[in-house]
C-alpha positions, 0 to 999 in steps of 0.5 A: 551410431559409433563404429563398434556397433557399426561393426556388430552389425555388419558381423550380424548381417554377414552370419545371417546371410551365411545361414540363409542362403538362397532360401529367403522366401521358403524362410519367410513363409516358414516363419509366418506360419510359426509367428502368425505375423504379417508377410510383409512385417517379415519380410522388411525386418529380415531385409533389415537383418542381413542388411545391417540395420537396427530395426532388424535386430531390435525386431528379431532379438531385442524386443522378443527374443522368440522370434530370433530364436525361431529364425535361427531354428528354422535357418538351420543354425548349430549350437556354434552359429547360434552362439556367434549370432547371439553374442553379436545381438548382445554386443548391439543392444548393449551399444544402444545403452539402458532405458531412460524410460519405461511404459508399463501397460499392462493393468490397460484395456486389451484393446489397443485401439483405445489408447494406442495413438495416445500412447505413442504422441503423448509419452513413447515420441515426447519421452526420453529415449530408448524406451522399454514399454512392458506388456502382456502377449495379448497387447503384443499380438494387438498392437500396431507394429509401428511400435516396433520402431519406437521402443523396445516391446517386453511381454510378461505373462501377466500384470503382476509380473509387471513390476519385476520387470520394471524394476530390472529394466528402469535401474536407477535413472530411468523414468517409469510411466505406470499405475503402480507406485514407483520409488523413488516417486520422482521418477514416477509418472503416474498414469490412468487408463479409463476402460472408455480409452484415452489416459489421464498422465501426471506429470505432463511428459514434458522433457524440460519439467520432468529434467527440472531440479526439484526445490529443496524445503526449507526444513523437515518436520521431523528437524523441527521436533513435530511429534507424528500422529501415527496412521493406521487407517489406510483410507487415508492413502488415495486410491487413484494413482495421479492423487498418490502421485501428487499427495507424495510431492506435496508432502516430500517438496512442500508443493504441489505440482502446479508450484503452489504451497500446499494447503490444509484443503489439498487433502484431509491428512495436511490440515496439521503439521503432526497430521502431515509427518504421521501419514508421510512416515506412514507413506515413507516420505519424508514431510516438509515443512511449510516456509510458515511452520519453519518460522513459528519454530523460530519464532517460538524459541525465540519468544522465549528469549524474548518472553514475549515477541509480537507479529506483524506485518510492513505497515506495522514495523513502520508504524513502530519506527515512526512511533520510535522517532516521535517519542522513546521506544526501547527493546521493542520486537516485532516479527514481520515474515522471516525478519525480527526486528528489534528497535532500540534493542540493548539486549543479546538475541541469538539468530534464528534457523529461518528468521534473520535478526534486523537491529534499529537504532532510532532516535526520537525528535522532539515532538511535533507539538513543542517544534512547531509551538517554538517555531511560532513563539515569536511571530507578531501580528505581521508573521501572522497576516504573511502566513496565516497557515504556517506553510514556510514553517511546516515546509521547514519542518517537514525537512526535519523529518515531521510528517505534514499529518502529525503537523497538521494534528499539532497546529489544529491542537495549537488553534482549538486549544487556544495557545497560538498568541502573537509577539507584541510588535515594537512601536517606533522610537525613531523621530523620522517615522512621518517622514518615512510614512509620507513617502509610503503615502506618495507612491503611486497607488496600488490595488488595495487588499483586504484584510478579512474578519470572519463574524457569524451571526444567527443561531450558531456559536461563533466557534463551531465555524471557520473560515479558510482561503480555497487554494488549489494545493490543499490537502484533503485532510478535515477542515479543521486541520486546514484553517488559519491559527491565528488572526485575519485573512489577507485577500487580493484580487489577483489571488484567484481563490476565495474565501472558504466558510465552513461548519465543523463542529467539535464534538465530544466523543467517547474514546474507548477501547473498542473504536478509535475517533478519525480525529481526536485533539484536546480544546483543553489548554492545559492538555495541550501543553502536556506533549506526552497526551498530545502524542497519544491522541495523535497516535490514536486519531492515526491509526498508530496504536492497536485496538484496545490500547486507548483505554489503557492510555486514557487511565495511564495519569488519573489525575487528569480527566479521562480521554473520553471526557468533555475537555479532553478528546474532541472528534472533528466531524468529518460531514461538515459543510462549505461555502465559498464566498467570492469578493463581490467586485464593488469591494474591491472598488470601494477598497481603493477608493477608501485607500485613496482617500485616507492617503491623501489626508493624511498626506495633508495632516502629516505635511501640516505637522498636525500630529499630536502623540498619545500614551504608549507610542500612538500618534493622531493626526487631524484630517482638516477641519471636519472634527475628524482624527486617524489614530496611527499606531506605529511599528519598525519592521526592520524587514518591511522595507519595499511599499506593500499595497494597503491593507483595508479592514473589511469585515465578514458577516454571514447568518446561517439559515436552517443549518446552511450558510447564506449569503456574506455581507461584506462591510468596509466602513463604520459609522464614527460618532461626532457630536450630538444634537437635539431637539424637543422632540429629537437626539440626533447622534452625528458623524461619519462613515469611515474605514474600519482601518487600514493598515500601511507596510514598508520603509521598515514600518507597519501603521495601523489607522483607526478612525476617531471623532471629537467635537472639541477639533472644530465646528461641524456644519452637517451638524448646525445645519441638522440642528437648524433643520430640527428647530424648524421642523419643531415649531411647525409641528408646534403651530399645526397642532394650535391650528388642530385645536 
C-alpha cells in the first residue's frame, strides 16, 4: 500500500468520525434495518472505516456504492460532506488499480451454497488480483460475506445486463471467467455451472499457464491461398461454452489445449484445410495452418520446379545416398518432413517458405562386385586355404566405404557364379629346394592340421550343400553368404570350431513386381560379370528399391533372360539345415602319425639323392625299396618363410538320409596300387594304404605330396607271398575236387 492511499484513507477515516460522532450504535442499527444485513458484518467494517483500513471502504463504497450512499444519509451528511467523502473513496479505489480479473456469475444457480466454496479455492484465491465478480442482487443478499475480503461485488439487475458490465470493467488486459464468449478468446476462461452445483473450467486457473506465450503458427491458411468453404449453418458452432473455448484455440494456435496438433476427429469442421478456414471466418478467428499443410504448399510449388518431387521418410534418403555411392545418381529429389534434399543436383531450386533445401554431392565407387573380384584376382591355391572367407579383404574393403551386406551378396555371387578361380602357383626353379625342404622336414614335429574336402554322397546333388568352419563371430546372414568361395577347409585342433554342413538349396523364383526375393543373386556366369545386373538384384535382395520397380528392371536389356528366369534370379532359401560335424579324436591321431611318417621317408629318400624330376617342374623321390614313390610339386612362396604344421588331406564324406544330414566319415588314406597278382581262380590287385596328401609350408616353399606306386622300383614280397599263398590254396582246392570225384 503506498503513502497516497495511506493518506486517503486516514482523510476517510477522519470525515467519518467528524459525521458519526458519538452516534455509533444508533447508526448501526439504523443502517441494519435499512440494508438487512448482519450486526456484526456492520459493525466490524464501520470499525474498519473510521479506522482507515480497506475493507471498510471496499465495503461501503467499492463493492455496492448503496451502502455508502445509505451511511452518509443516515450520519446526516450535507452535499458538502458528501462530496469530500466521495471524492476520497474515489481517489482509494483508483490506488488499488484496474481488475485483472473478472467473474461473471450471473447465468449460476441462485443458490450459492452450490458453487460458492468452489468459486473462491478454485478461481477468486488462485486468480489474478484485484478481482471484480458481477452478479445478481439475489446471489449478492445470498452469499457469504467472506466475499467481501476477496473481490470487489458488482450487481446488475439481470444477466443480460452481464456483458456491459464485463465489458467496462475487464478493459483490455483483465482476465474474464464467464459462460458468454469473450474477445479476444485468449483472455477467456470459459466456465460451466451444472444446476446439480459444482463447475466445469477450461483453462485451468492456473497463473504460469494462463501467463504463458501462446505459440505463433507456422502460417495462415488464408496466406496459403486456401479457398474457404462458406458456413451458414450454425450447428456447426458448439453450444457448450468449454468446446467453444477450445474449437477457437485450435483453429487460431493449430493446437489444442493439451499442446497436441489438432486432428481431423477434434470436430466435424476440421476435417479439411477449407472446411477449417470457412467455419473460423464464420466464427471470426483466424485458422492456422497445420506444420503439414504448410509443407504441402511448399512442396506443391515446388513440384512444379521440379515436374515431379517424391516424399519419403529418413530411411528412404539413406536408401538414396547409399544408392548414389554404389552407381550414378543425378538430379534426384526427395522430400523428407521439412527438408528436400537433392542429390547430385545440377539445377536451380529456389528455397521453399517451410521447407529448407539440402544439396548432396555423392560420388559413386566402383561397384562391390568388380572391387571385390579385383581384390582376389590374384590369390593362389595358398591365399585361399589362408583366408577361405576373404575376411582380410572384406575388412579392407569395408574401410573403403563397402557395407559388409552388398560384400557379402557379391562374394556369394562370385562363388554360385563360378568366377572365383585360383593364380597358378610358380613352381621352384631354384636348384637349393631339397635342401630347404630337409630342414622343414628336420624340425621338431608339430600337431598336424587338416585340410578338408567336403564330399556328398546319397540322393542330393553336390551342389545344393555347403560346408562352412562354426566361428563365434559369424553374422547371421543366410548361409550362403557365409561359406568359403573357393577350395578347402584348413582345421586344427586348437581352432575350437567345427565343421558346419548345411543344406541351401537355390531355388529359382519369380521376381515380380509385387514381392521382392529376401536374397536374389544370379548362378549365370555371364550375369555375373555384368556389374549393372549385379547391382539390381542386390538393390532388390535389400529392400533399396520400391515396389513395382523390379519388373521395370528385369525388361530394362531384352537381350538377356528376364530376372524371374531360371539362370538369372536364384532366391536363397532362408529354412535350411545345419549340422555341425566335430573332428573325432583318433583323426587327429592318425594325422600326426601319417605326418610322421611321410617326414621321415622322405628325409631318407632326399638324404639318399633318390630324386628324380618330372615334366612341368614335379619332382619323385623313392621311399626305400617298397616300389613306393611321393610325387612332390614344388612351389616358392617368397612369403612362406617360418615352418608351418603339415597339412594332411582328409576327406569329408556324409550321406543324407530322409532329408537330414548323417553322420560324417572322415578318411585320411587311400588305397595305391602296386602290382597285380593272379591265380587260376584269382586277380588280386596289390598295394598300400597311404596319404591322400600332405601339403609342407615354409623356407619360402609349399610342397604338395601325392602318394604313387610302380612295380618297375623293386620286387614286392607282400606280393610273392599272396601269390605264393594263392598257388597253393589252388592246388588244394584242385586235389579236394579229385577226391569228390
Amino acid at each position: 500500500m503506498n503513502q497516497d492511499k495511506d493518506r486517503t484513507l486516514a482523510e476517510i477515516a477522519t470525515l467519518m468520525k467528524e459525521l458519526i460522532g458519538d452516534r455509533t450504535q444508533e447508526l448501526l442499527a439504523d443502517l441494519q434495518d435499512q440494508l438487512k444485513a448482519k450486526r456484526t458484518t456492520l459493525e466490524s467494517r464501520l470499525s474498519n472505516l473510521v479506522n482507515a483500513k480497506p475493507a471498510g471502504v471496499n465495503y461501503f463504497f467499492g463493492q455496492d456504492r448503496e451502502r455508502g450512499e445509505a451511511l452518509l444519509s443516515l450520519a446526516g451528511a450535507d452535499d458538502e460532506q458528501r462530496r469530500q467523502v466521495l471524492s476520497c473513496v474515489d481517489a482509494a479505489l483508483a490506488d488499488d488499480g484496474a481488475p485483472r480479473l473478472v467473474v461473471d456469475i450471473t447465468d449460476w444457480p441462485t443458490k450459492p451454497e452450490r458453487w460458492a466454496k468452489p468459486l473462491q479455492q478454485a478461481i477468486l484465491e488462485r486468480g489474478p488480483k484485484p478481482a471484480v465478480v458481477i452478479l445478481t442482487p439475489e446471489q449478492h443478499e445470498l452469499l457469504p460475506r467472506s466475499f467481501d475480503d476477496l473481490a470487489r461485488l458488482v450487481k446488475v439487475e439481470s444477466p443480460d445486463a452481464a456483458p456491459e458490465e464485463v465489458r467496462r470493467y475487464a478493459g483490455d488486459d483483465a482476465l474474464v471467467v464467464s459462460a458468454r464468449r469473450v474477445d479476444p478468446w485468449s483472455r477467456w476462461i470459459a466456465v460451466v455451472a451444472p444446476p446439480a452445483g459444482g463447475f466445469r473450467m477450461e483453462p485451468a486457473m492456473d497463473e504460469a499457464r494462463l501467463n504463458a506465450v501462446r505459440p505463433e503458427p507456422m502460417a495462415y491458411l488464408d496466406e496459403l491461398g486456401i479457398q474457404p468453404r462458406a458456413y451458414g449453418a450454425s450447428h456447426l458452432v458448439p453450444k457448450d461454452p468449454i468446446e467453444l473455448r477450445r474449437l477457437l484455440e485450435e483453429l487460431e494456435t493449430g493446437t489444442g489445449t493439451e499442446g497436441r496438433q489438432a486432428t481431423p476427429n477434434e470436430h466435424e469442421a476440421l476435417r479439411h484445410p477449407e472446411e477449417r478456414l470457412g467455419l473460423a471466418q464464420a466464427l471470426g478467428v483466424r485458422a492456422a495452418a497445420t506444420r503439414a499443410e504448410c509443407i504441402e504448399a511448399d512442396r506443391a510449388r515446388l513440384a512444379g520446379q521440379l515436374g515431379a518431387l517424391d516424399c519419403g521418410r529418413s530411411g528412404d534418403l539413406d536408401a538414396l545416398l547409399e544408392r548414389a555411392r554404389r552407381r550414378p545418381v543425378e538430379n534426384a529429389a526427395l522430400l523428407v518432413d521439412d527438408e528436400l534434399h537433392l542429390v547430385n543436383f545440377d539445377g536451380t531450386v529456389d528455397g521453399g517458405r517451410f521447407v529448407r533445401v539440402v544439396r548432396h554431392t555423392v560420388e559413386h565407387a566402383e561397384p562391390a562386385l568388380v572391387r571385390l573380384r579385383e581384390a582376389v584376382a590374384e590369390r593362389t591355391e595358398v591365399d585361399w586355404l589362408g583366408d577361405p572367407f576373404m575376411a582380410s579383404t572384406l575388412v579392407g574393403l569395408c574401410a573403403e566405404g563397402f557395407s559388409v551386406r552388398e560384400l557379402l551378396h557379391a562374394r556369394a555371387t562370385l562363388h554360385h557364379a563360378g568366377l572365383l578361380v585360383q593364380k597358378p602357383l610358380t613352381r621352384s626353379a631354384g636348384v637349393d629346394w631339397q635342401a630347404r625342404l630337409l630342414r622343414i622336414l628336420e624340425s621338431p614335429p608339430a600337431s598336424a592340421v587338416l585340410r578338408a574336402t567336403l564330399q556328398i554322397r546319397g540322393e542330393r546333388p553336390r551342389q545344393d550343400y555347403h560346408v562352412g568352419i562354426a566361428r563365434p563371430d559369424a553374422s547371421k546372414l543366410e548361409l550362403s553368404l557365409e561359406v568359403p568361395p573357393f577350395g578347402h577347409l584348413v582345421l586344427s585342433r586348437d581352432g575350437g570350431a567345427p565343421v558346419v554342413v548345411a543344406r541351401t538349396p537355390l531355388a529359382d523364383v519369380p521376381l515380380d513386381q509385387w514381392r521382392n526375393p529376401e536374397i536374389a543373386i544370379t548362378t549365370d556366369p555371364d550375369t555375373a560379370k555384368d556389374a549393372e545386373r549385379w547391382l539390381e538384384l542386390y538393390e532388390m535382395s535389400s529392400g533399396l528399391v520400391p515396389p513395382g520397380a523390379t519388373a521395370r528392371y528385369a525388361e530394362r536389356d531384352t537381350t538377356t533372360p528376364r530376372l524371374s528366369s531360371v539362370p538369372c534370379g536364384a532366391a536363397l532359401d532362408k529354412h535350411r539345415r545345419e549340422s555341425p560335424v566335430p573332428v573325432p579324436a583318433e583323426i587327429w591321431t592318425q594325422a600326426d602319425r601319417l605326418v610322421a611318417v611321410s617326414s621321415w621317408t622322405l628325409r631318407e629318400g632326399l638324404a639318399a639323392r633318390a630324386t628324380h624330376p618330372l615334366p612341368g617342374g614335379g619332382w619323385l623321390v623313392r621311399i626305400g625299396a617298397t616300389g613306393f614313390i611321393a610325387e612332390l610339386e614344388v612351389y616358392d612362396v617368397e612369403h612362406l618363410r617360418e615352418p608351418s604344421p603339415a597339412m594332411v588331406d582328409v576327406d569329408l564324406t556324409y550321406y543324407p538320409r530322409g532329408g537330414a544330414l548323417s553322420d560324417a566319415r572322415w578318411e585320411l588314406t587311400r588305397f595305391v596300387w602296386h602290382s597285380s597278382a593272379s591265380s587260376d581262380t584269382d586277380n588280386v590287385a596289390i598295394g598300400g594304404m597311404l596319404p591322400i596328401g600332405l601339403t609342407y609350408q615354409g623356407e619360402g616353399l609349399y610342397v604338395r605330396v601325392r602318394y604313387a606306386a610302380s612295380p618297375l622300383l623293386g620286387p614286392d614280397p607282400l606280393g610273392r607271398n599272396y601269390v605264393a599263398g594263392a598257388a597253393v590254396a589252388a592246388r588244394e582246392e584242385d586235389e579236394a575236387s579229385y577226391d569228390d570225384d
